[in-house]
Backbone as a ProteinNet text record, in pm:
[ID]
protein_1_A
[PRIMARY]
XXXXXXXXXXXXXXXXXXXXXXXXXXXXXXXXXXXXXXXXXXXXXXXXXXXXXXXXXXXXXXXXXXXXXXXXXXXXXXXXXXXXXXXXXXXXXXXXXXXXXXXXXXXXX
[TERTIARY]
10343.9	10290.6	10204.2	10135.7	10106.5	10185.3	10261.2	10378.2	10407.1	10384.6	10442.5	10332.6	10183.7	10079.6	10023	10065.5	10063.8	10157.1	10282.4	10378.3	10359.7	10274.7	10297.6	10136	10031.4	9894.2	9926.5	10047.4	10109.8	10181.3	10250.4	10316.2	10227.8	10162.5	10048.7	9948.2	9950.9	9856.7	9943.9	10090.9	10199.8	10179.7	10201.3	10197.9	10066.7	9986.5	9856.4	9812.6	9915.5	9849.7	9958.8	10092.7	10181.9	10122	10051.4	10005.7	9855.5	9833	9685.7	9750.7	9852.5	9930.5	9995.6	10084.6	10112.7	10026.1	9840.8	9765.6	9709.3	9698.6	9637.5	9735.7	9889.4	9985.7	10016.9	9931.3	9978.7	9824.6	9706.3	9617.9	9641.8	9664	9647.7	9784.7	9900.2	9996.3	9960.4	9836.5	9708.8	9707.3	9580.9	9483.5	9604.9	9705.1	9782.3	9827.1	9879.9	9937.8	9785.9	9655.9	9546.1	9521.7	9514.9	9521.3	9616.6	9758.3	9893	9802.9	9762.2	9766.5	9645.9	9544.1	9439.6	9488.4	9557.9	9642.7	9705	9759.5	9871.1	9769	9656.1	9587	9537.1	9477.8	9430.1	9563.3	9622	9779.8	9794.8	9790.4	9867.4	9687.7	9599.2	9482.3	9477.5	9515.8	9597.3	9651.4	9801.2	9881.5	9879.1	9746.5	9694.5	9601.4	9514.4	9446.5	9562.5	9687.7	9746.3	9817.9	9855.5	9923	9813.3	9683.5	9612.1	9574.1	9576.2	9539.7	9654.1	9786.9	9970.1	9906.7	9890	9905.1	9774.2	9667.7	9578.8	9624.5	9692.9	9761.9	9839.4	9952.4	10056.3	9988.8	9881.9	9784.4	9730.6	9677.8	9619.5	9742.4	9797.2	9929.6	9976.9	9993	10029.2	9925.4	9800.6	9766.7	9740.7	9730.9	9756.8	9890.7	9997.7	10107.5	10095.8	10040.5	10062	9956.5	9868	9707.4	9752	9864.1	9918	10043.1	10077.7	10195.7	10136.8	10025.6	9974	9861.6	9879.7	9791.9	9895.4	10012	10175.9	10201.8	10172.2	10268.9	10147.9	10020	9927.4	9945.9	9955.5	9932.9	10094.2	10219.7	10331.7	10304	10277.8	10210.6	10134.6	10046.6	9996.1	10044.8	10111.4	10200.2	10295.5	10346.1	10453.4	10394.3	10267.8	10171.8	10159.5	10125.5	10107.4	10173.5	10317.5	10435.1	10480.2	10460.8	10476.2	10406.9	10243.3	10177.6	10175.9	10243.9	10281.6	10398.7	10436.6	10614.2	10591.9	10495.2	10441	10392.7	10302.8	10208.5	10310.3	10418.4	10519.6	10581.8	10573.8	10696.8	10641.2	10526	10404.4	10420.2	10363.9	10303	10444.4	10617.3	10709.9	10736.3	10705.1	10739.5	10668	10518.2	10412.5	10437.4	10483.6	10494	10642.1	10766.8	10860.5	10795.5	10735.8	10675.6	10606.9	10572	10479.6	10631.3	10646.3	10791.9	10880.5	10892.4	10966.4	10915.9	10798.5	10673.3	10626	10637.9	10616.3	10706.4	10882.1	10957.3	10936.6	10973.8	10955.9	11095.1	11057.4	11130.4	11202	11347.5	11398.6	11371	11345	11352.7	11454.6
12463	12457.2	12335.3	12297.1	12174.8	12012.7	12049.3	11932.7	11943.6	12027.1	12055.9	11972.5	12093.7	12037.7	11892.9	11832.4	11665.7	11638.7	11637.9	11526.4	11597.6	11715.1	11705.7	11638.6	11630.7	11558.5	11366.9	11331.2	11222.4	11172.2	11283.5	11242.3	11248.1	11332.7	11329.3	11159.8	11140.9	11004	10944.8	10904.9	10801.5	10789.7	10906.2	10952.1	10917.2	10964.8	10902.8	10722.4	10639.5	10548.4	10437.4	10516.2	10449.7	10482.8	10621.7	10620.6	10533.9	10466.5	10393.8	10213.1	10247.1	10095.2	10077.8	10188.9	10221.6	10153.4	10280.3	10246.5	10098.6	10038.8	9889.4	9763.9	9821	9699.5	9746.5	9876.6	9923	9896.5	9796	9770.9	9639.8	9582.8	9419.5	9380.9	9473.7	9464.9	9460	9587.1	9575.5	9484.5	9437.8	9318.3	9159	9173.4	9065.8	9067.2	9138.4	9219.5	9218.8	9197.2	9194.6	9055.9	8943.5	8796.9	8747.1	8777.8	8747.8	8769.2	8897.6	8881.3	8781.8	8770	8686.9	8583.9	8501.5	8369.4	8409.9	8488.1	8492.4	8461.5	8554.2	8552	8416.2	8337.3	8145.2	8075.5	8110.4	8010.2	8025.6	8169.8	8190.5	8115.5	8158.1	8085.6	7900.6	7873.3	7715.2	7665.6	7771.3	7725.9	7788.7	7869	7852.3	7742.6	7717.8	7544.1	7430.7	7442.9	7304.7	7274.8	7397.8	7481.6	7438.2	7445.4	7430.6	7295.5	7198.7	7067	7011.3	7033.1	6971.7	6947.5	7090.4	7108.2	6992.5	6995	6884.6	6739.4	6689.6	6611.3	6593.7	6637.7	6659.4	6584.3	6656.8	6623.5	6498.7	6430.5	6332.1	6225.1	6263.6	6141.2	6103.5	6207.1	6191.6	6097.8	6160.6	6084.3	5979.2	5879.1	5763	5673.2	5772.4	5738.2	5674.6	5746.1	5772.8	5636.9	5632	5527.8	5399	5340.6	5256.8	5185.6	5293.1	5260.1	5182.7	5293.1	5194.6	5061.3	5034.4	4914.3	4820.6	4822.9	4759.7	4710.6	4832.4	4843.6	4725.3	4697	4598.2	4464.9	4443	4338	4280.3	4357.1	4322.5	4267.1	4331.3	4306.3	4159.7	4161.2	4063.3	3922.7	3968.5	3849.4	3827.4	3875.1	3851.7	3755.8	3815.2	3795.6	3555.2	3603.1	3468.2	3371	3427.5	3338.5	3305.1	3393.3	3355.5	3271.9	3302.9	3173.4	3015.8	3031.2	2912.8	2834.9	2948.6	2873.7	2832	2913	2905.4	2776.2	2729.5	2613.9	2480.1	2514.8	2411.7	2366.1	2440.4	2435.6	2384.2	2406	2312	2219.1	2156.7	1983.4	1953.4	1999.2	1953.7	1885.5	2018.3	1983.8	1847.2	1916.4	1859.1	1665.1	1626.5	1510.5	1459.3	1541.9	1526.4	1469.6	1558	1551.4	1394.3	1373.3	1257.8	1101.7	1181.7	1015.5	1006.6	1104.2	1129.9	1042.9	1063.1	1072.9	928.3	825.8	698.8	624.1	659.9	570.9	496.8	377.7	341.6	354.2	409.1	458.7	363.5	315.2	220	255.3	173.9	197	126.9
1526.7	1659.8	1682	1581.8	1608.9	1611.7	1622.1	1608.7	1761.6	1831.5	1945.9	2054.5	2010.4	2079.1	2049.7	1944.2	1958.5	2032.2	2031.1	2082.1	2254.5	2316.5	2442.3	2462.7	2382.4	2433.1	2424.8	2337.9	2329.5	2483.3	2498.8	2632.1	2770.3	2691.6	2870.9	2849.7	2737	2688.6	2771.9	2773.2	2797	2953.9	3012.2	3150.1	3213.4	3149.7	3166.5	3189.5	3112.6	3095.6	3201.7	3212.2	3327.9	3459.5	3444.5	3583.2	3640.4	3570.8	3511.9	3555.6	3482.6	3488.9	3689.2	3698.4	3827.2	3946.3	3900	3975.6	4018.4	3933.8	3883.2	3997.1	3937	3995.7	4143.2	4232.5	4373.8	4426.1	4343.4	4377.6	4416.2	4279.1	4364.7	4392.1	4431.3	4528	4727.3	4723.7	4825	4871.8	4748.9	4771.4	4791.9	4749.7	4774.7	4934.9	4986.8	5099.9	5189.3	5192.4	5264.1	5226.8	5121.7	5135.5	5239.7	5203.2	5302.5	5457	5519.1	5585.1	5648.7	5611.3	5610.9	5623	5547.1	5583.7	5683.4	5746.1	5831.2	5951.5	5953.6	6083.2	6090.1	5985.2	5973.8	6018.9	6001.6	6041.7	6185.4	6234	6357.4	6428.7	6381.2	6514.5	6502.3	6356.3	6371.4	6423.8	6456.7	6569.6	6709.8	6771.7	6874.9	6939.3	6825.5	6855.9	6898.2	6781.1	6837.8	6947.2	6965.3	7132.1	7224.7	7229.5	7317.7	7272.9	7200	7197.5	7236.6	7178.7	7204.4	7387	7476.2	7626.5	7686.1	7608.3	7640.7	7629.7	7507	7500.4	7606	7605.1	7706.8	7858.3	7926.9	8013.3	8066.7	7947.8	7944.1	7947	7861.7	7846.7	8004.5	8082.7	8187.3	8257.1	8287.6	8375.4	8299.5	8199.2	8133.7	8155	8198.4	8239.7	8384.1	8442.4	8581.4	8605.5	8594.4	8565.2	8522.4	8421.4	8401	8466.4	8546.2	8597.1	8759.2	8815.7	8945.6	8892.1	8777.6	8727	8737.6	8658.1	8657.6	8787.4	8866.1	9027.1	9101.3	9085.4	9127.6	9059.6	8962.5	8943.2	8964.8	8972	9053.6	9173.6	9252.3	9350	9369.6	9291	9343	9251.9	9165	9137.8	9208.4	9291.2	9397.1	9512.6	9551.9	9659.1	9561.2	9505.4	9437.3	9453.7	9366.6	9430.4	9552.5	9625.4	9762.3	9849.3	9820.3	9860.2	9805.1	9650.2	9573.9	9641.6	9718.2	9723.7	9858.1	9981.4	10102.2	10098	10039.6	10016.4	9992.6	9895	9841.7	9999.3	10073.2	10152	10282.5	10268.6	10416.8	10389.9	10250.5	10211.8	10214	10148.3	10214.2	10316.3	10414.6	10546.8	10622.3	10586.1	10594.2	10600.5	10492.8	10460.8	10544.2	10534.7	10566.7	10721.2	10778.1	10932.5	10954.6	10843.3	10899.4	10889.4	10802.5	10811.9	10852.8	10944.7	11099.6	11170.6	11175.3	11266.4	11302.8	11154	11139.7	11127.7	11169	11178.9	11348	11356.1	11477.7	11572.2	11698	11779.5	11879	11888.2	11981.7	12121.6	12155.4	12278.4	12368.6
[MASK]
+++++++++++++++++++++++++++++++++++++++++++++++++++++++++++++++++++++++++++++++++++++++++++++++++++++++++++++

């Protein structure tokens, strides 16, 4: 009878010590599974900041767009405005001169 009552205080030892082991690896299976989600929640409020910086971006670009383009559209402008009085001016003292040596040929009479 004692052959009996060892090998079943043996097996309750065994049982005992898988359920020990069990306990241990459905702990920091847990604690792994509560890190995961901890990162999960740092990641996802990461990619709520860049969502809300990307749309700020986005924003600004525009009106930088928009701000550069009527800077472009002016100084077009007034480089046009330029040439035109360059070419205006060319085209007086032309005339201008043309007029006078009309003007100083002598006339038969």
């Amino acid at each position: 009878m004692t052959s009996w009552a060892g090998t079943s205080v043996n097996h309750l030892d065994e049982l005992e010590n898988e359920v020990t082991e069990v306990t241990a690896l459905l702990r920091q299976n847990v604690e792994k599974l509560l890190e995961r989600g901890e990162k999960i929640d740092r990641l996802q409020s990461r990619s709520e900041n860049l969502e809300s910086s990307s749309t700020n971006f986005k924003l600004s670009a525009a009106k930088t767009r928009k701000k550069m383009w009527w800077r472009n559209f002016r100084m077009s402008c007034l480089l046009g405005w330029m040439i035109f009085l360059i070419i205006a001016i060319t085209v007086t003292i032309i005339l201008g001169k043309h007029g006078e040596t009309l003007t100083d040929t002598p006339h038969s009479v």
